[in-house]
N, CA, C and O of each residue as an XYZ file, in Angstrom:
512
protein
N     126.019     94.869    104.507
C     125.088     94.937    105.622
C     125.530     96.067    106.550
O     126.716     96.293    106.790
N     124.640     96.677    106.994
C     124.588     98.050    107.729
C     123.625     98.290    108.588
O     122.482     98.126    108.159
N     123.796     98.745    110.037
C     122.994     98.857    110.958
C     122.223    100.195    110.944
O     122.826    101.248    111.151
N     121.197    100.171    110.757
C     120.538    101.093    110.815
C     119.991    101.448    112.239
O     119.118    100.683    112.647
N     120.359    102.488    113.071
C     119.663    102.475    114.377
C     118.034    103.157    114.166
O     117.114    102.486    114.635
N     117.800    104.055    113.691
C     116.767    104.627    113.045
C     115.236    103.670    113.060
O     114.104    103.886    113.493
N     115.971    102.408    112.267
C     115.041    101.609    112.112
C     114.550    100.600    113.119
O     113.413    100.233    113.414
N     116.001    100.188    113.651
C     116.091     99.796    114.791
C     114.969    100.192    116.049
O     114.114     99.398    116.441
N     115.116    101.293    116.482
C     114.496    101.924    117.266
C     113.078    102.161    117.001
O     112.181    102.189    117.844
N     112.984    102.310    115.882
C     111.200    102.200    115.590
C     110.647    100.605    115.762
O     109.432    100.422    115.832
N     111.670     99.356    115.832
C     111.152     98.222    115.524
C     110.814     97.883    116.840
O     109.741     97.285    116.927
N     111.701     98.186    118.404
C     111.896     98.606    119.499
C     110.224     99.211    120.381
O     109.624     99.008    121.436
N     110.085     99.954    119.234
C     108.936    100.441    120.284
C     107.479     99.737    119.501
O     106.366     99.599    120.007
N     107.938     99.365    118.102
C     106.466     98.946    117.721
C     106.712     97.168    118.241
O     105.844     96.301    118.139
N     107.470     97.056    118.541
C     107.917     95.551    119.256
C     106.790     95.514    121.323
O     106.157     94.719    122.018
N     107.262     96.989    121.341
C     106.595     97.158    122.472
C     104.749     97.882    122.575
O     103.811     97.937    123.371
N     104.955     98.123    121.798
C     103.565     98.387    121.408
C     102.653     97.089    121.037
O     101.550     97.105    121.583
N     102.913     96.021    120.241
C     102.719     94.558    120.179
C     102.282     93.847    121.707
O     101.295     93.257    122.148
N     103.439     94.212    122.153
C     103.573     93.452    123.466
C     102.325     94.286    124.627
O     101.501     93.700    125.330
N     102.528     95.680    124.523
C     101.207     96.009    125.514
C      99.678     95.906    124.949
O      98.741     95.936    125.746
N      99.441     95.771    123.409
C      98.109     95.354    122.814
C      97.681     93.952    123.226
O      96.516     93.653    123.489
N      99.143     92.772    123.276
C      98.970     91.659    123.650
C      98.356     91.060    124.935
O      97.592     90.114    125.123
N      99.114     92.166    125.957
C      98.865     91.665    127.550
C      97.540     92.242    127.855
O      96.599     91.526    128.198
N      97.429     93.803    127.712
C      96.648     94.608    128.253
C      95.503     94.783    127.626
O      94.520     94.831    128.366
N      95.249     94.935    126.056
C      93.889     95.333    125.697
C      93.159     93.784    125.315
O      93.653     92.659    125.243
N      91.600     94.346    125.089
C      91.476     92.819    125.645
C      89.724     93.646    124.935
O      88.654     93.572    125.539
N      89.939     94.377    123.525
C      88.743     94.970    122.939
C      88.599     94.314    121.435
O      89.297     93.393    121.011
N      87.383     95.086    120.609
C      87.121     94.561    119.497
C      87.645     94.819    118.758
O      87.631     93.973    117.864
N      88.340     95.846    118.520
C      89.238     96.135    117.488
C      90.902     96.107    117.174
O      91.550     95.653    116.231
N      91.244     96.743    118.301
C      92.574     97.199    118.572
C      93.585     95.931    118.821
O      94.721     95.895    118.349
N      92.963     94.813    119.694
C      93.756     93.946    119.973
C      93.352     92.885    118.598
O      94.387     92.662    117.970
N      92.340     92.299    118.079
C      92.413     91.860    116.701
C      93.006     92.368    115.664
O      93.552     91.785    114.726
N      92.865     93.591    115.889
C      93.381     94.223    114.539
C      94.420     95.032    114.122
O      95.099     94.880    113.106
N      94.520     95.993    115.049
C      95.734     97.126    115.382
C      96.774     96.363    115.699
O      97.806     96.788    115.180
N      96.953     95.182    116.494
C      98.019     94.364    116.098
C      98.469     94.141    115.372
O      99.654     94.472    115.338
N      97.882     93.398    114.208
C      98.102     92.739    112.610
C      98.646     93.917    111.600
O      99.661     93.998    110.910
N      97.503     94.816    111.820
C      97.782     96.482    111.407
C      99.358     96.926    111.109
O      99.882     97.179    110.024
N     100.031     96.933    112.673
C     101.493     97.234    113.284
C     102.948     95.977    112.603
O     104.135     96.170    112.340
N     101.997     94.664    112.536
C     103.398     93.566    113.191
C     103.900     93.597    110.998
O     104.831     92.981    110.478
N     103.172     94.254    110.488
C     104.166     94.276    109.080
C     105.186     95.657    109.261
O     106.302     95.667    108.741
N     104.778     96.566    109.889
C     105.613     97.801    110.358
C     106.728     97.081    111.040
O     107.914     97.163    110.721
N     106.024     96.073    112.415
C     107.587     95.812    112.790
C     108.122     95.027    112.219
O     109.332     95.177    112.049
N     107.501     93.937    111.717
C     108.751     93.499    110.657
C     109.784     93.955    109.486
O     110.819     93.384    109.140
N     109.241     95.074    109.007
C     109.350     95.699    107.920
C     110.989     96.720    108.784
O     111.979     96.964    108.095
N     110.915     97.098    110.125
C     111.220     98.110    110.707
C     112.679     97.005    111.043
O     113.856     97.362    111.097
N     112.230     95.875    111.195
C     113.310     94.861    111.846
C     114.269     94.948    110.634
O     115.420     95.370    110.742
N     113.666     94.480    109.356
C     114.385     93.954    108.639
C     115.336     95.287    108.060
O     116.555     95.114    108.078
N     114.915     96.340    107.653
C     115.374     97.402    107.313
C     116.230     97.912    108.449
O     116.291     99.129    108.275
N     116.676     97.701    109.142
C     117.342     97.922    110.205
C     118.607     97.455    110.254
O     119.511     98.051    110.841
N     118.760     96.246    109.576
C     120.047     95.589    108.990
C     120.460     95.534    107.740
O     121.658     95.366    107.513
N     119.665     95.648    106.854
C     120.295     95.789    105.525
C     119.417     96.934    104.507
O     118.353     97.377    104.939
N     119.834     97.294    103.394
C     119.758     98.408    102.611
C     118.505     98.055    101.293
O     118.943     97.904    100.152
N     117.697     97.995    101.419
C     117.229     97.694     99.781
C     115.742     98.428    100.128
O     115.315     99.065    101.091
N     115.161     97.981     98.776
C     114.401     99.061     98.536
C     113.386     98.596     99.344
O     113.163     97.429     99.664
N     112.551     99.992     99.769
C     111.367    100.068    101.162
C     110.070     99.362    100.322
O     109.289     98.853    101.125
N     109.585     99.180     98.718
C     108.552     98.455     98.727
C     109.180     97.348     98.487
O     108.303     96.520     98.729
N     110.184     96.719     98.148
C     110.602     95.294     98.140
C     110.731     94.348     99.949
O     110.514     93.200    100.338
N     111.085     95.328    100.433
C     110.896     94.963    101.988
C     109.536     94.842    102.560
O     109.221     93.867    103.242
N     108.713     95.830    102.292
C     107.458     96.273    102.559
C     106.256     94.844    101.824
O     105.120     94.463    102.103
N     107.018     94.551    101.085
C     106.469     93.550    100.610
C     106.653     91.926    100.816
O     105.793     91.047    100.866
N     108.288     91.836    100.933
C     108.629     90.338    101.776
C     108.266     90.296    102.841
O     108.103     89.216    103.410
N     107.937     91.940    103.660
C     106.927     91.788    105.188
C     105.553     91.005    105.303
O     105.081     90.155    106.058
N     105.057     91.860    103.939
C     103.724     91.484    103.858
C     103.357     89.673    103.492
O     102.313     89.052    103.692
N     104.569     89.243    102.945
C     104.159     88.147    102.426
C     104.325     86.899    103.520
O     103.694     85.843    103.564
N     105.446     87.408    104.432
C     106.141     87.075    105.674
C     104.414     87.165    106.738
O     104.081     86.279    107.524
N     103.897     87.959    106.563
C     102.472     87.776    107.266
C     101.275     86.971    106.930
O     100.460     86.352    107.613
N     101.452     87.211    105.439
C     100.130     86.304    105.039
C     101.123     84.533    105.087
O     100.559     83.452    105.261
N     102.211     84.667    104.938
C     102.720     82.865    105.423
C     102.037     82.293    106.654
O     101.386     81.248    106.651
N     102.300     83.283    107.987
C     102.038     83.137    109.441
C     100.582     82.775    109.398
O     100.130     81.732    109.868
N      99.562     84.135    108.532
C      98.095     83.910    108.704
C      98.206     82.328    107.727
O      97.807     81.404    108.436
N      98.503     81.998    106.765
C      98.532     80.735    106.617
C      98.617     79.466    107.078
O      97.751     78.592    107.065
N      99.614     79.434    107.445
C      99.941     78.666    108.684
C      98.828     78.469    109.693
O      98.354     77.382    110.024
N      98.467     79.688    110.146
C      97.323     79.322    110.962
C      95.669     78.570    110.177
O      94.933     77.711    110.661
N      95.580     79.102    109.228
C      94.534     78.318    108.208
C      94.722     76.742    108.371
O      93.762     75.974    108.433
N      96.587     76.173    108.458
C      96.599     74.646    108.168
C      96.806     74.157    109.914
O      97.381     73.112    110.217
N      96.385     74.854    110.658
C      96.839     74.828    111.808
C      98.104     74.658    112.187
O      98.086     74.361    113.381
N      99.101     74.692    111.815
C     100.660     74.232    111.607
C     101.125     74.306    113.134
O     102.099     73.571    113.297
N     100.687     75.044    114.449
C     101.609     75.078    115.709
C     101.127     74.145    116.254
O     101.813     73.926    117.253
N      99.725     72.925    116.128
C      99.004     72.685    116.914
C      99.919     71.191    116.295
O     100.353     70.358    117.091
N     100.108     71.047    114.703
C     100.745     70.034    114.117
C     101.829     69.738    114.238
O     102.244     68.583    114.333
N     102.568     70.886    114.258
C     104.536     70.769    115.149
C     104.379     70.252    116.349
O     105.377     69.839    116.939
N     102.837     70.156    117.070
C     103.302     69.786    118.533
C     103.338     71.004    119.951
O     103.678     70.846    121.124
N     102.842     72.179    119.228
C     103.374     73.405    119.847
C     101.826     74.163    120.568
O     101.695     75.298    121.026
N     100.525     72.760    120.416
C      99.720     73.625    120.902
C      99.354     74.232    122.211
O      98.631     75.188    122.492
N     100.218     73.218    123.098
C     100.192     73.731    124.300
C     101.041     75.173    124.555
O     100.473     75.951    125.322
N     102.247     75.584    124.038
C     102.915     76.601    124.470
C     102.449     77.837    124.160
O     102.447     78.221    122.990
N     102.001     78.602    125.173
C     100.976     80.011    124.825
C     102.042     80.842    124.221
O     101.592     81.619    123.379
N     103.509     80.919    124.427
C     104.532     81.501    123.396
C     104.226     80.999    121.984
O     103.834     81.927    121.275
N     104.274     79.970    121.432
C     104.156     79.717    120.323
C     102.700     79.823    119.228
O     102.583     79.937    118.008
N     101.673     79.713    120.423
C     100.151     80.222    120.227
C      99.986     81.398    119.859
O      99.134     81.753    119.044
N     101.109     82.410    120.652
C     100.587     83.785    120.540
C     101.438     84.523    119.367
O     101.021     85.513    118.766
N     102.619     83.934    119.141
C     103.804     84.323    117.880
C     102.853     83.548    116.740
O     102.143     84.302    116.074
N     102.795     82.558    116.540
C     101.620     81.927    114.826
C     100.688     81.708    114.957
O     100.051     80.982    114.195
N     100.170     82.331    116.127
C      98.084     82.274    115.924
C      97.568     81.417    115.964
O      98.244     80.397    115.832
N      96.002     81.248    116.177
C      95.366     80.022    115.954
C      94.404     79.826    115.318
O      93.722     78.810    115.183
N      94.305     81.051    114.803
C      92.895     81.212    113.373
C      92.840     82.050    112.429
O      92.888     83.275    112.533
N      92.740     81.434    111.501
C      93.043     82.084    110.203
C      91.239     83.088    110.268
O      90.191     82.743    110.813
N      91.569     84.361    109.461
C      90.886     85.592    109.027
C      90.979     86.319    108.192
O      91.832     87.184    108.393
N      90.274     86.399    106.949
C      90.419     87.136    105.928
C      90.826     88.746    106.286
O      91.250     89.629    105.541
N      90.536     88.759    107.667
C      90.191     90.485    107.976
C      91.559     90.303    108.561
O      91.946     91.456    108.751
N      92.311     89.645    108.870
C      94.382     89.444    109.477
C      94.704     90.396    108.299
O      95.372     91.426    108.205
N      93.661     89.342    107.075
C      94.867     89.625    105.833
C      94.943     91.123    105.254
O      95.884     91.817    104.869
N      93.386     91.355    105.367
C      93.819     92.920    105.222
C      94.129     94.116    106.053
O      94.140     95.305    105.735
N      94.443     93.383    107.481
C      94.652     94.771    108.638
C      96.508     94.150    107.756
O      97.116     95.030    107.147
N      96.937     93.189    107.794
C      98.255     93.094    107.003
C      98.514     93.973    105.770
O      99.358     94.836    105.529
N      97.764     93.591    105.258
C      97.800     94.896    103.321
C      97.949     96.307    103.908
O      98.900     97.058    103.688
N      96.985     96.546    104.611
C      96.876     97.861    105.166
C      98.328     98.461    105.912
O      99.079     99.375    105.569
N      98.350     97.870    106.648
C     100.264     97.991    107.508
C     101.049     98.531    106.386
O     101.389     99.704    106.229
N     101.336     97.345    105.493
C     101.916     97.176    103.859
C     102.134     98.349    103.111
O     103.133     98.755    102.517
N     101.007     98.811    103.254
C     100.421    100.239    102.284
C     100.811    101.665    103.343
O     101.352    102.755    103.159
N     100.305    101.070    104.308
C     101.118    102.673    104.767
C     102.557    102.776    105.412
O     102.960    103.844    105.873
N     103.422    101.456    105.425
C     104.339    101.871    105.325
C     105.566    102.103    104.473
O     106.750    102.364    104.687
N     104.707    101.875    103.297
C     105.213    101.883    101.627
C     104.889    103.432    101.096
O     105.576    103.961    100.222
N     103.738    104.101    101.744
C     103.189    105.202    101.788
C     104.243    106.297    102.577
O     104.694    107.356    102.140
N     104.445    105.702    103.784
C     105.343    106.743    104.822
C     106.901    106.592    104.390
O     107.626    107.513    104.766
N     107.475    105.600    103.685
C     108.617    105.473    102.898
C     108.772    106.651    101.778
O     109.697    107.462    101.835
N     107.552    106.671    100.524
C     107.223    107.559     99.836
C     107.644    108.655     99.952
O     108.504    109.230     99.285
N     106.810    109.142    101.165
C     106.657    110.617    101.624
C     108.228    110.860    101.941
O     109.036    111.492    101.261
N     108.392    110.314    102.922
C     110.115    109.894    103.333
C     111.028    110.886    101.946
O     111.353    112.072    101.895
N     111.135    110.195    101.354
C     112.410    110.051    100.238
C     111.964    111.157     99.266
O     112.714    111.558     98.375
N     110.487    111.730     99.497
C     110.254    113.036     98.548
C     110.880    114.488     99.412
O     111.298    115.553     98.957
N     110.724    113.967    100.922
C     111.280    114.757    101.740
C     112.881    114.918    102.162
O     113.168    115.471    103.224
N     113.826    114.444    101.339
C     115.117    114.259    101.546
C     115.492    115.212    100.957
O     114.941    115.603     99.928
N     116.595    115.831    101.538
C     117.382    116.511    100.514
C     118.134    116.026     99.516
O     118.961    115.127     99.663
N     117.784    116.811     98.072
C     118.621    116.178     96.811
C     119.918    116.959     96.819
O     119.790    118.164     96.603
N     121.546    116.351     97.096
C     122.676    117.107     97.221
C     122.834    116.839     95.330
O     122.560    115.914     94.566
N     123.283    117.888     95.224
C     123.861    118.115     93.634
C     125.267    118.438     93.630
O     125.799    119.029     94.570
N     125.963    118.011     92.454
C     127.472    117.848     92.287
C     127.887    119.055     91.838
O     129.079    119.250     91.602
């Protein structure tokens, strides 16, 4: 295990980017969607931040790590723990499931499996 600050710091601001879509926008798209869009980036950004493995295997326990949450909200699960009153816990696992979560999620998925790509074609190859 290895700290990546790199990743760190991107998880940092898309953590804060979350947080001002959450409070402040309050439209049809951006706050439904551009959220969902982002929160596999930041997860993806979190997790890669501490340990080493490959960007679509991560990119993908993100994605699956999202469609659990949008699940969850399908069986209502925060309202069943007991948790429907706490607008913290409302606003971290949702309260309605949407086919359209699932693909602003895929989408996240894909381009940051895409921007990984590009990434690692752009590295320098050192030779022995």
């Amino acid at each position: 295990m290895k700290f990546y600050k790199w990743y760190f710091l991107l998880f940092v601001l898309l953590f804060i980017v979350e947080c001002l879509i959450a409070l402040y926008v309050n439209d049809a798209i951006i706050r439904p969607y551009g959220g969902d869009y982002l929160v596999v980036m930041l997860v993806y950004c979190f997790v890669m931040a501490f340990i080493n493995k490959p960007p679509v295997m991560v990119a993908l326990a993100s994605l699956m790590f999202a469609y659990l949450v949008e699940l969850s909200q399908y069986l209502n699960l925060a309202v069943r723990l007991g948790l429907g009153q706490s607008k913290f816990a409302m606003t971290v696992m949702g309260s309605s499931f949407n086919w359209i979560d699932m693909l602003a999620y895929t989408l996240g998925a894909i381009t940051i499996t895409l921007i990984e790509q590009q990434r690692s074609k752009n590295k320098p190859v050192l030779h022995a």
